[in-house]
N, C-alpha and C positions, 0 to 999 in steps of 0.2 A: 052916522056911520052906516055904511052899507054890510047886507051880508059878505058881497065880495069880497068887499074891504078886509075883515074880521078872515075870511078861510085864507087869506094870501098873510093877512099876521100871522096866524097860527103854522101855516107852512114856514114862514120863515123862522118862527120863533125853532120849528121841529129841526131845521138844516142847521141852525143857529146852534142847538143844543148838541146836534151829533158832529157839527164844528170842533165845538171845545172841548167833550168827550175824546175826539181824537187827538187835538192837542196836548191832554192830560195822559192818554197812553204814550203819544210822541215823549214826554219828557220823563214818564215812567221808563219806561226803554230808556234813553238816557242815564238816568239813576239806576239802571239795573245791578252797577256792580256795588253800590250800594244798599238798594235794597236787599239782596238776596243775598250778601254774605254774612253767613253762620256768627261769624263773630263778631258780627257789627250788634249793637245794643237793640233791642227791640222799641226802646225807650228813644233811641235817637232816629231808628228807621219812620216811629212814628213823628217824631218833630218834622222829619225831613217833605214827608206827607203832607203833611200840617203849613207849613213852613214856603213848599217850593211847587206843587201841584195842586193841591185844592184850591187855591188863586189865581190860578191863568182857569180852570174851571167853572169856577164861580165867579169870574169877572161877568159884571156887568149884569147879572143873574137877578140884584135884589132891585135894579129895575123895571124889569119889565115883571109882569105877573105871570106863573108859572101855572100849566092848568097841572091833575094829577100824572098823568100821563111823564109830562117832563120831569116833574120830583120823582120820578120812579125811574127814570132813566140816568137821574146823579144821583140818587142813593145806591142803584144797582152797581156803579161804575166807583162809587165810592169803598161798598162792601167790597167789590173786584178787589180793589187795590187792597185794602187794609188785609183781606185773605192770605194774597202774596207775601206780606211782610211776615 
């Protein structure tokens, strides 16, 4: 394997990453009027978390290798969301 090789993985692994980061806000927007109202359970905002977004996210995530960089850019994005709730 080339260096080439390896800086064009890692680029795409980076677009790759802010790919599904934005699909996970796309569908947080979505749930918005469930996350955000007052009188929805925090217990079930969290399931729904759990449940309907951190899977279109972390698809596909536990195969390739993540360097620190990209774990820091889904736990930021994960913190984000759980803050909201």
């Amino acid at each position: 394997m080339y260096l080439s090789d390896l800086l064009t993985q890692y680029n795409g692994l980076k677009r790759e990453i802010n790919r599904k980061t934005q699909k996970g806000t796309k569908c947080r927007f979505e749930l918005r009027k469930i996350l955000i109202n007052w009188r929805s359970m925090r217990n079930l905002k969290i399931q729904t978390y759990i449940t309907l977004i951190r899977p279109i996210v972390l698809c596909a995530s536990e195969i390739c290798p993540l360097r620190k960089i990209e774990e820091l850019k889904l736990s930021v994005f994960e913190r984000k969301i759980l803050g909201r709730i």
